[in-house]
Structures are given as structure tokens and as C-alpha cells.
N, CA and C atoms as an extended XYZ file, in Angstrom:
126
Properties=species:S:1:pos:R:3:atomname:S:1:resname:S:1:resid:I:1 pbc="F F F"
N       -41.390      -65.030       73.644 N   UNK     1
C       -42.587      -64.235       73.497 CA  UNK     1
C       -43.819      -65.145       73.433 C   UNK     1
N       -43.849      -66.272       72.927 N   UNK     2
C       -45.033      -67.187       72.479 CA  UNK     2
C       -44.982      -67.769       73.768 C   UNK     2
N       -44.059      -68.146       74.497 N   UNK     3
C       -44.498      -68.721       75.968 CA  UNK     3
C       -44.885      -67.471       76.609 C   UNK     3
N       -45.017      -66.453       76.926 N   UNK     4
C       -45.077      -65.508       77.611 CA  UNK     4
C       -46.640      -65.287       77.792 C   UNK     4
N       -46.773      -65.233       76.471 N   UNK     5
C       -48.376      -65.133       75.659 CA  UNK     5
C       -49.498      -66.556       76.230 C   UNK     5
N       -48.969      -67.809       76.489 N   UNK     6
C       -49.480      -68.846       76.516 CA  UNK     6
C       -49.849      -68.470       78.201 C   UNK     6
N       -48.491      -68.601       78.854 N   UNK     7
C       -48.338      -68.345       80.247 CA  UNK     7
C       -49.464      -67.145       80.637 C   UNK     7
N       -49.931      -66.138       79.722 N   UNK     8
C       -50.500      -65.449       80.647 CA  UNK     8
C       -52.254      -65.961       80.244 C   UNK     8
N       -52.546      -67.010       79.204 N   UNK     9
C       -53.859      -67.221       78.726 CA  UNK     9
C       -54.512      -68.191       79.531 C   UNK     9
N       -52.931      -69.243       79.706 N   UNK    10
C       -53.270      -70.358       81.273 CA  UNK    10
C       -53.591      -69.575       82.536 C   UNK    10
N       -52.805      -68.314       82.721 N   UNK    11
C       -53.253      -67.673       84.051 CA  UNK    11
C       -54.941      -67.137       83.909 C   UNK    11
N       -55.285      -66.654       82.616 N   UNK    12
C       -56.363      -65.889       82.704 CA  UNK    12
C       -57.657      -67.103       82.539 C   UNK    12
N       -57.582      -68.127       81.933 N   UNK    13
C       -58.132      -68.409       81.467 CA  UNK    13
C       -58.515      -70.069       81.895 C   UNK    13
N       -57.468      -70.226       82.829 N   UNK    14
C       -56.416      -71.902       83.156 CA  UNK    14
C       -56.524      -72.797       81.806 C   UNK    14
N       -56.366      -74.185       82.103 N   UNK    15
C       -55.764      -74.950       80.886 CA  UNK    15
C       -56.562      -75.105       80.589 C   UNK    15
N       -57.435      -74.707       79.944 N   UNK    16
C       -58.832      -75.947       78.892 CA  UNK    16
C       -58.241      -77.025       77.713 C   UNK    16
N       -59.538      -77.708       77.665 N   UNK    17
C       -58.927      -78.793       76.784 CA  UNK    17
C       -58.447      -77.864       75.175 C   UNK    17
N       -58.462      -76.846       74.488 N   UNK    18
C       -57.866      -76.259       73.357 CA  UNK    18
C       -56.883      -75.759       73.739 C   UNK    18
N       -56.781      -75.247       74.658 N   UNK    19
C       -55.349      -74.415       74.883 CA  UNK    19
C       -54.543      -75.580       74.927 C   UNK    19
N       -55.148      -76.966       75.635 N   UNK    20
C       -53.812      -77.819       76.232 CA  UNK    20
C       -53.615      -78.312       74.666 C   UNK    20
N       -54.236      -78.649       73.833 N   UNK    21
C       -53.903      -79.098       72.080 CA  UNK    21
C       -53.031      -78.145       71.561 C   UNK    21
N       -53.164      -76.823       71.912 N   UNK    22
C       -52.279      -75.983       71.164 CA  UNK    22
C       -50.898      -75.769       71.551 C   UNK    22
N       -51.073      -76.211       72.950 N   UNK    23
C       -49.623      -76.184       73.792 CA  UNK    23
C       -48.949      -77.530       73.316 C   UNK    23
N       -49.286      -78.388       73.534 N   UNK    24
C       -48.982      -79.885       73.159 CA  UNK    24
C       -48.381      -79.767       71.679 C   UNK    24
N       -49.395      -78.944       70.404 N   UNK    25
C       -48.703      -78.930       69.174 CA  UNK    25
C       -47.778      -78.151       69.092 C   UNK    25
N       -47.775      -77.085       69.987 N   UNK    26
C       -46.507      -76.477       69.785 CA  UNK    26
C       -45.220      -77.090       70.213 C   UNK    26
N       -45.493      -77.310       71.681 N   UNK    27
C       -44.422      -78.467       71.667 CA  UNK    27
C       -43.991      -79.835       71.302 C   UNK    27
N       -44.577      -80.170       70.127 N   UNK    28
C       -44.474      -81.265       69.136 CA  UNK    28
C       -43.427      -80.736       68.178 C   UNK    28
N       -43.849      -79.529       67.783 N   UNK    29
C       -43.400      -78.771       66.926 CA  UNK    29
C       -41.934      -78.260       67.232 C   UNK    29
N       -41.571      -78.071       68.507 N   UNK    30
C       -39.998      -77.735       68.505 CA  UNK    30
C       -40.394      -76.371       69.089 C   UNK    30
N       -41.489      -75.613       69.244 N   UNK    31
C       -41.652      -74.361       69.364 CA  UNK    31
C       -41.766      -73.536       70.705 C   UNK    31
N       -41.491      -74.508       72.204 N   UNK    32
C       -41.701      -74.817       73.093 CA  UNK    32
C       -40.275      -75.772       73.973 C   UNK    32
N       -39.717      -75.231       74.227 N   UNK    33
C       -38.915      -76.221       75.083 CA  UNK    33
C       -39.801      -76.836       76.225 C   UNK    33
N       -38.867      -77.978       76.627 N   UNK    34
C       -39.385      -79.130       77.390 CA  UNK    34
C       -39.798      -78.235       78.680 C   UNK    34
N       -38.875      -77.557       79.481 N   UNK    35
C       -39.191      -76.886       80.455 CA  UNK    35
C       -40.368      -75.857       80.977 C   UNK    35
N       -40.352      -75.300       79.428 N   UNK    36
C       -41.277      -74.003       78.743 CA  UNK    36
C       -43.236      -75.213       78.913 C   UNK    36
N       -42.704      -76.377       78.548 N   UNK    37
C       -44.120      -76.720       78.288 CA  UNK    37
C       -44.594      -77.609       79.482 C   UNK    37
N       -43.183      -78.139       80.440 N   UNK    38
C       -43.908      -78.706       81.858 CA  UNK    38
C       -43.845      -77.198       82.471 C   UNK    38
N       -44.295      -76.025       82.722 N   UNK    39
C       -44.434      -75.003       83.592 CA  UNK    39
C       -46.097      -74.829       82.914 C   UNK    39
N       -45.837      -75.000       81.549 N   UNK    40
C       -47.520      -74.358       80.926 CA  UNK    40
C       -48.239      -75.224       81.458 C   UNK    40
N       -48.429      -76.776       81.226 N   UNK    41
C       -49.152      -77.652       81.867 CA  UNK    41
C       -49.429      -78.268       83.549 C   UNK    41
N       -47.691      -78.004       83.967 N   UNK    42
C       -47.770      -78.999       85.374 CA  UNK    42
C       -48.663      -78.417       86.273 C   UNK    42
């Protein structure tokens, strides 16, 4: 659900530099698989 949510804020919104901090901490955090967070960023 939380990637789903991210995935559609990058579509609306693309990556800005806060979204990419919040993506990054989440996937610091464990909250984000590896795959989940090269699709949000690549």
C-alpha cells in the first residue's frame, strides 16, 4: 500500500528532492524493498 501511494506521487508529481529523502528513508528503514525502491527512483 505505501509503495502504491509513493508510485502514484512520483507519477503525479515526479521525484523532487523531498519525495526522493522520504523514499530513501523509507528504504533505510526496511519499509521498502530493494526492488520496490529501484522502480520509485530509476
Amino acid at each position: 500500500m505505501l509503495f502504491k501511494t509513493l508510485k502514484k506521487m512520483v507519477e503525479k508529481q515526479g521525484l523532487t528532492a523531498e519525495l526522493r529523502e522520504k523514499i530513501d528513508l523509507l528504504y533505510s528503514l526496511g519499509r521498502l524493498t530493494e526492488a520496490e525502491y529501484l522502480e520509485l527512483v530509476g
